[in-house]
N, C-alpha and C positions, 0 to 999 in steps of 0.2 A: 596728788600724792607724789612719789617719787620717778620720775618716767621712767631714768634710766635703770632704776630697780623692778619696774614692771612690765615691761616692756609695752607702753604705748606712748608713742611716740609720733609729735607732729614735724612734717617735712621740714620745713622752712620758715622764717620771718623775712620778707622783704621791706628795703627802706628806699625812696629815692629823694632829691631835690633838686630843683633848677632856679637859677640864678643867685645861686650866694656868693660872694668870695672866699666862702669857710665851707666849701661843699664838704672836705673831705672830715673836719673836726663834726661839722654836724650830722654825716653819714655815721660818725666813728659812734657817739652818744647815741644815736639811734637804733643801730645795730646791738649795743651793749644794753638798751633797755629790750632789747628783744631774743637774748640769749634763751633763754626760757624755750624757745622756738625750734631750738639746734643751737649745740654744743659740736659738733664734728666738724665743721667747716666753715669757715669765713671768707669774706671777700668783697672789694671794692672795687669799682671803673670809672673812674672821671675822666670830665670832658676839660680840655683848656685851651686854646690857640689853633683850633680846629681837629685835633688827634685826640683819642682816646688811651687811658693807659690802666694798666691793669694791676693791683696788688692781691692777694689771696693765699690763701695754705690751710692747711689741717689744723682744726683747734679751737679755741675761745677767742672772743675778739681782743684780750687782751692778750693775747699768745701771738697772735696771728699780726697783727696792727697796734706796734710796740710803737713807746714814746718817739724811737732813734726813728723809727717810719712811719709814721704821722707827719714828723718832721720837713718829709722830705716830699710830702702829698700837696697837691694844690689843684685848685681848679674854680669855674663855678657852677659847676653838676654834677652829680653824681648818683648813682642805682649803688645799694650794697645788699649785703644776700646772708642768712646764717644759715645751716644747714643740719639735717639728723640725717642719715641714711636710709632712704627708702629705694625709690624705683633709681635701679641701675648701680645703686652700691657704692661704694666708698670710693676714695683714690684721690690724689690733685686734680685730675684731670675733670674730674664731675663737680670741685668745689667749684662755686659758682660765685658774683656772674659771669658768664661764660663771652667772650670776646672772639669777633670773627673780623678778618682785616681780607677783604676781598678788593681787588685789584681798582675799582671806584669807588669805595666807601667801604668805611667799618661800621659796626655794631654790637652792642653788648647786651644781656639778657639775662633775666633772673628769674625766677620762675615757685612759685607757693604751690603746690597741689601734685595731681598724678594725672598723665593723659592715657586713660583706660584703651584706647588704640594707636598706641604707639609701636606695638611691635607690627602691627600691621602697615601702616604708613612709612614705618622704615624697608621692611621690604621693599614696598612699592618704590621708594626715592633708591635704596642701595641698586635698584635694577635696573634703574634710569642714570645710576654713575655716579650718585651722590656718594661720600665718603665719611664716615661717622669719625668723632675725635674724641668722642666721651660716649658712657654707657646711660647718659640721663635722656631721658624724656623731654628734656626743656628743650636738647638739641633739633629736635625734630620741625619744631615751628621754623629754628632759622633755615632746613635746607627747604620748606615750603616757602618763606617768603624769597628765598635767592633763585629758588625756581620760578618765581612772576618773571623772572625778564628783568628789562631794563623801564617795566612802569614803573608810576607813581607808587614810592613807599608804603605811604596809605593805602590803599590798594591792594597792595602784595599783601600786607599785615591781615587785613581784613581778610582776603581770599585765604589765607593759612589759619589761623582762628577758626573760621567756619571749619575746616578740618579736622579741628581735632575735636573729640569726646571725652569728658570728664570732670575734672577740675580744675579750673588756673586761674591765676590770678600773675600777670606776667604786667614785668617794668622791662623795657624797650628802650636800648638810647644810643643816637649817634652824637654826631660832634652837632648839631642845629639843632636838634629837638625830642622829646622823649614819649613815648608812645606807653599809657597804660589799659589793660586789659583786665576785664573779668569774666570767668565764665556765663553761658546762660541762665545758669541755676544760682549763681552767687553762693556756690559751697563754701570757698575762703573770705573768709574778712579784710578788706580793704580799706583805710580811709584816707580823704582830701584835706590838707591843712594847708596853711597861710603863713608864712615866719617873713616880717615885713615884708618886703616884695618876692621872696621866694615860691613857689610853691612846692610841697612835699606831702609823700606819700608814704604810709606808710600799713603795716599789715596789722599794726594796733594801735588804737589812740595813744595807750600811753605812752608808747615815743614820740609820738604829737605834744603833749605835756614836757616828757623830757628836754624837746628842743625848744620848747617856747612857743611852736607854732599853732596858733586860732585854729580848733578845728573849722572846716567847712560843712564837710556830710561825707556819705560813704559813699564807693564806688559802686554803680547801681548793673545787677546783672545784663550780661549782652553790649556793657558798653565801651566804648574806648575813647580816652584821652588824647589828645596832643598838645603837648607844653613845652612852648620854646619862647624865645624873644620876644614875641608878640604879644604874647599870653597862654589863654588855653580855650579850645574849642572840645566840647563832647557831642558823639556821636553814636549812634546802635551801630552794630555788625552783626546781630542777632537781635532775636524777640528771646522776651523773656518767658518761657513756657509755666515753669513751676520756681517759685523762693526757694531755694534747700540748702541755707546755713546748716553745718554741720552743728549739729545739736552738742559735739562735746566740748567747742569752742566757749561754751557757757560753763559746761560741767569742769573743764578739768584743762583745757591747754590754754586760753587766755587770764593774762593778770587780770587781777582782779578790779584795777582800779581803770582798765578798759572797758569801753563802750563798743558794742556792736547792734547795730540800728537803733539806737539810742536808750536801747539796755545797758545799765550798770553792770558790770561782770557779778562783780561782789554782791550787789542786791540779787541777783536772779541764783545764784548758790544759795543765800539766805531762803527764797522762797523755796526752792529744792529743799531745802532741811523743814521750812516748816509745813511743807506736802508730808514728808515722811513723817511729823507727827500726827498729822490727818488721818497718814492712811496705820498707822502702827505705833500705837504708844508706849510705850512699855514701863514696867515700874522700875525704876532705879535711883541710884543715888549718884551720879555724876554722867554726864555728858562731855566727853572730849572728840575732838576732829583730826584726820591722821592728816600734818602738814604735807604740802601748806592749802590746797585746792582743797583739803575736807573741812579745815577750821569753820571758811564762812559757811556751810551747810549744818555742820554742827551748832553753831551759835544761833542759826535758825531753828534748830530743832528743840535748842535748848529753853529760848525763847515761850515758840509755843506748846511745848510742853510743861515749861514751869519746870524744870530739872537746869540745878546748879550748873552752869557749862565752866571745865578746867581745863586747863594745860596740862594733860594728861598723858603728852607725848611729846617729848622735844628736839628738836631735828638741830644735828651738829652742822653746822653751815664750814665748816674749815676739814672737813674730809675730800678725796682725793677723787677724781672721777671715776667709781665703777662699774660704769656701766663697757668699759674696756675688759674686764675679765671674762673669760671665756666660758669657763664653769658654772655649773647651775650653785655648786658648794661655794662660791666667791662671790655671788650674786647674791645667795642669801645670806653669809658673814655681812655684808654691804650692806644689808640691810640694820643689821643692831649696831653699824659700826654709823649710822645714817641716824639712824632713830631710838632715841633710851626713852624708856618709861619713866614717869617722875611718881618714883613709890607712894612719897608722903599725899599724894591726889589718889592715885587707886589701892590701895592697900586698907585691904577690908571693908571695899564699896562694889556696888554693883555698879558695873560701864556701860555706860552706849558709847559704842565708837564707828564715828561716822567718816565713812569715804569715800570719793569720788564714783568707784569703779573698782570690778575685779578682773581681770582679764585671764593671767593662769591660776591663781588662788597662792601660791607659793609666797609670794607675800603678806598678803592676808592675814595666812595660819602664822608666819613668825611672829606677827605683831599682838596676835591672841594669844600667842604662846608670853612673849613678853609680859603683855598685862599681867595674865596668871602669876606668873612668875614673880613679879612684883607687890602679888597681895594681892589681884584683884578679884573676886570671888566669885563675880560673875562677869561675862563681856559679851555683851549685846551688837550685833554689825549690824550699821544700817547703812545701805549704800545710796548716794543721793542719784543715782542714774536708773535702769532698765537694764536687766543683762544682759552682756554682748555675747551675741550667737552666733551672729553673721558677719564674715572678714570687710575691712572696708578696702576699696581699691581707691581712694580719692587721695591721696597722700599721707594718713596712717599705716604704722608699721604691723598689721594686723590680716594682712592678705592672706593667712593660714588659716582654714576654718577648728584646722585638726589642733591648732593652740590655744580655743577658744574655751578654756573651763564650760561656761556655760553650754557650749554647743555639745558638752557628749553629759552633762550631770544636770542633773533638777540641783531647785535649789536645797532642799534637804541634802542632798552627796556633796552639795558645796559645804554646809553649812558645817558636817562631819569632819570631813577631808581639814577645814581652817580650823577646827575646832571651838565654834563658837559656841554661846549659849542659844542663840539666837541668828536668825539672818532673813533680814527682808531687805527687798530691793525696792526702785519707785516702781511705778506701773508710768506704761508709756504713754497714756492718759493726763497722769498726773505731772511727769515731765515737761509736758508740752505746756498744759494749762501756768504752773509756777514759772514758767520763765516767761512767758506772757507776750513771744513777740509780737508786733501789731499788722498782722495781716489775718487774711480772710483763710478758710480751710481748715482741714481736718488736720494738717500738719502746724497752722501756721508758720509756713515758711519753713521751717525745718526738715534736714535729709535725718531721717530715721534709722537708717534703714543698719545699721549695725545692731538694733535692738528687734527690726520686724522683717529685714531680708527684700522690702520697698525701695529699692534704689532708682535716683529719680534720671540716671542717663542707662542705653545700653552697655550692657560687660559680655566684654569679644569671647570667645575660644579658649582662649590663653590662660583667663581669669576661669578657673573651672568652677564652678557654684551653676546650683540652681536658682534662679533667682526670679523674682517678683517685679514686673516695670511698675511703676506707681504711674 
């Protein structure tokens, strides 16, 4: 659905490559296919003649990384980063990738996910003298790797990785060579591509597609990369304990025409819609999907239900960013000024309308209200996820439990509250089984734990929940 209208929202897209002449053109199309990811922040660092140099600001990548500076970019490596505001909050200083010039060598760093003891390990480093420059969490790795000393890079990378707790997925790059990272659990999506000699990485395939470049395979939890001149070598820095893709990477933050572990985006939203006709059928007369992550659910619903699926909602693509308004009254304008009902499809039909996820229901209820409004006589939710109960701390902006609809309502007080006819959710059963990834367990592979309170790292002090180690 709409992130910035609903407030979930995923941290970052990372892109990197090594060895092109065109680092910075093909960082730029990279980054622009991964907008989707973060809208608040942009930013590139390429390598060229042994120095690192930095461009970035507040914005879109086309705001941010204009023709007039593109122009004047060169090199042939580069890490580039898009940004939402999660841990550490907004500002230039946390736009990332974030660039450190110490007295023998630089380095630049970009960072996907959220490190769940971070405020702990900053203590520990600010009491030893270290000196923070930004309030993000990506920072933290670099004052553990500058604290190794003066060993082997490798080394320091690896001894600082083990340190932290949570989610990452981190691109690493000096002027010789670039260092990739995933966590233990492989919560973030990461994949290896090929663009003739280069290699690139990137946090979804289809900016692999965008640049041209042969996928390889995905970045495998616990592992790290290094790619420079020579090639590229992988290595563990960790075992991998448990898989725990974030399950909503399927439902609702990657494009569709992405693959992760060699699930189609778009086919595994399809089987989401058609579980939801499995487990809840309903009688009606049109099937619609609230754009753009609910369409392919709904066309699966519509599918195995044998119900007409329409274009029953259509999303103004030339509206302004609101998710900037402050007001809960400007959030929900944003929403009808986002999204119109297309009368002549519901007007005088019973709807199913299917999407992704509810997170506060204020959403929801406008769009129910809209159908109505438009003729529709009845309007059926079906949501192709599990209800979110439990805040995630992995790099969603959802760390509140107290903003959780689900967490204080059943779903009956939902279903009132949006005024539906109707409202079922998946079952967390059934989420798992339709999206089908290919491993062993009761999760396969999947962190859950925003729908069961199963989180598969520890959450410090800080993070106040009660929660469940899986």
């Amino acid at each position: 659905m709409l992130a910035e209208l609903k407030g979930l929202n995923e941290e970052c897209g990372l892109f990197g490559i090594w060895g092109h002449p065109d680092a910075a053109q093909v960082t730029y199309y990279g980054l622009h296919s991964l907008q989707h990811r973060g809208q608040e922040g942009t930013g590139m660092v390429l390598a060229k003649d042994g120095k690192l140099s930095s461009v970035k600001g507040e914005g879109l990548v086309t705001e941010v990384l204009t023709a007039e500076k593109m122009q004047t970019l060169s090199g042939n490596a580069a890490i580039g980063h898009v940004r939402y505001t999660t841990a550490g909050g907004g500002g230039y200083e946390n736009v990332q990738p974030l660039l450190f010039n110490f007295q023998n060598e630089s380095m630049a760093m970009a960072h996907n996910g959220n490190i769940v003891n971070a405020d702990q390990l900053k203590s520990e480093l600010e009491a030893q003298g270290s000196i923070f420059h930004s309030t993000s969490d990506t920072e933290v790795l670099a004052h553990l790797i500058r604290k190794g000393g003066s060993s082997e890079l490798k080394s320091r990378i690896t001894n600082g990785l083990n340190s932290l707790k949570g989610a990452y997925a981190y691109l690493i790059m000096t002027d010789t060579e670039m260092f990739v990272a995933m966590d233990p659990n492989g919560l973030r999506p990461l994949s290896l591509g090929l663009l003739g000699d280069a290699y690139v990485v990137a946090s979804e395939t289809c900016a692999l597609d965008i640049v041209g470049a042969d996928f390889l395979r995905d970045i495998e939890p616990g592992e790290l990369l290094i790619i420079n001149d020579e090639g590229i070598t992988s290595e563990r820095f960790a075992v991998c304990k448990q898989r725990s893709m974030c399950t909503m990477e399927y439902v609702y933050f990657s494009r569709p025409d992405s693959n992760i572990d060699g699930i189609n985006v778009h086919t595994a939203r399809k089987n989401l819609g058609k579980q939801l006709a499995i487990e809840k059928l309903i009688e009606a007369d049109v099937v619609t999907g609230v754009p753009d992550s609910g369409n392919s659910a709904a066309i699966g619903y519509a599918e195995a239900s044998g119900i007409p699926y329409e274009m029953g909602l259509l999303k103004n693509r030339y509206v302004g960013r609101t998710f900037i308004q402050p007001s809960q009254s400007l959030r929900e304008q944003g929403v009808k000024m986002k999204l119109s009902p297309v009368r002549g499809v519901v007007e005088g039909k019973r709807v199913v309308m299917v999407d992704d996820s509810i997170v506060r229901g204020t959403t929801s209820k406008r769009i129910v209200q809209m159908l109505k409004e438009a003729g529709a006589t009845e309007v059926h939710v079906l949501i192709s996820s599990p209800p979110i109960k439990n805040p995630c701390f992995y790099g969603i902006d959802t760390s509140d439990k107290d903003e959780l609809i689900a967490a204080k309502k059943s779903v009956e007080e939902i279903r009132e509250l949006i005024g539906a006819d109707s409202l079922t959710f998946l079952s967390v059963e059934g989420t798992v089984e339709a999206i089908g990834r290919p491993f062993e367990g009761e999760n396969r592979g999947q962190c859950l734990a925003c729908f069961n309170g199963k989180y598969p790292t520890e959450i410090y002090s800080d993070q106040e929940i009660d929660f469940i180690k899986c």
